[in-house]
N, C-alpha and C positions, 0 to 999 in steps of 0.2 A: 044864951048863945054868944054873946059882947063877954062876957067873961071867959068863957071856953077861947076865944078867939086869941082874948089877950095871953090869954097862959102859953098859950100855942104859940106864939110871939114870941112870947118873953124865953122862951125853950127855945125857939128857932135863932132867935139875936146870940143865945149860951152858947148852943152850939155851935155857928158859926165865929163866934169868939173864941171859943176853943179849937176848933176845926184851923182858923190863923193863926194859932197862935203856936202850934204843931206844925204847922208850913215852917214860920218862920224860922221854927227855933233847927224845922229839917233842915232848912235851906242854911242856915249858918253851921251847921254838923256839916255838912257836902263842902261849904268853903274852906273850912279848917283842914279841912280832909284832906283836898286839893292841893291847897297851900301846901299841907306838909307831907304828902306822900311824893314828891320829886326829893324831898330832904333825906326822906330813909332811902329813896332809890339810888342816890346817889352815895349815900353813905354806903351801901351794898356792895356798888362798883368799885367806890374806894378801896375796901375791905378785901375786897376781892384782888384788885390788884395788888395791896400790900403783899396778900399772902404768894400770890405768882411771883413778885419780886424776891421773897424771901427766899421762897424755893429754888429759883435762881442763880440767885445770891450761894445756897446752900450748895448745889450742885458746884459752883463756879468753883467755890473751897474746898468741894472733893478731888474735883481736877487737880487743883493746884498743887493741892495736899501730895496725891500722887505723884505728879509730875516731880514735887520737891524730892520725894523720897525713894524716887526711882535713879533722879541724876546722880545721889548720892552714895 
């Protein structure tokens, strides 16, 4: 029965080793995560705005474009 007990032990301490060691390793994957997903969001927004600006920019050149070649 003292032997049965220990092996049940020693399987209970495994698992529970294993069991934190899984936490920990969640719990730093959620930090990283954290950390760098405001990086890509913001890169997104960036991205986003370049291209409105382009567009922008592009329309502004069609204007112009006409306007030059209509005074003409």
């Amino acid at each position: 029965m003292i032997k049965t007990s220990k092996i049940w032990t020693v399987r209970f301490h495994r698992y529970v080793s294993i069991g934190s060691t899984i936490l920990v390793g969640a719990n730093a994957a959620i930090q990283i995560w954290l950390t760098l997903n405001p990086i890509f969001h913001v890169e997104k927004v960036t991205h986003s705005l370049e291209q409105q600006v382009y567009s922008l920019d592009s329309r502004y050149q069609s204007v112009e474009h006409h306007a030059v070649t209509k005074n003409e």
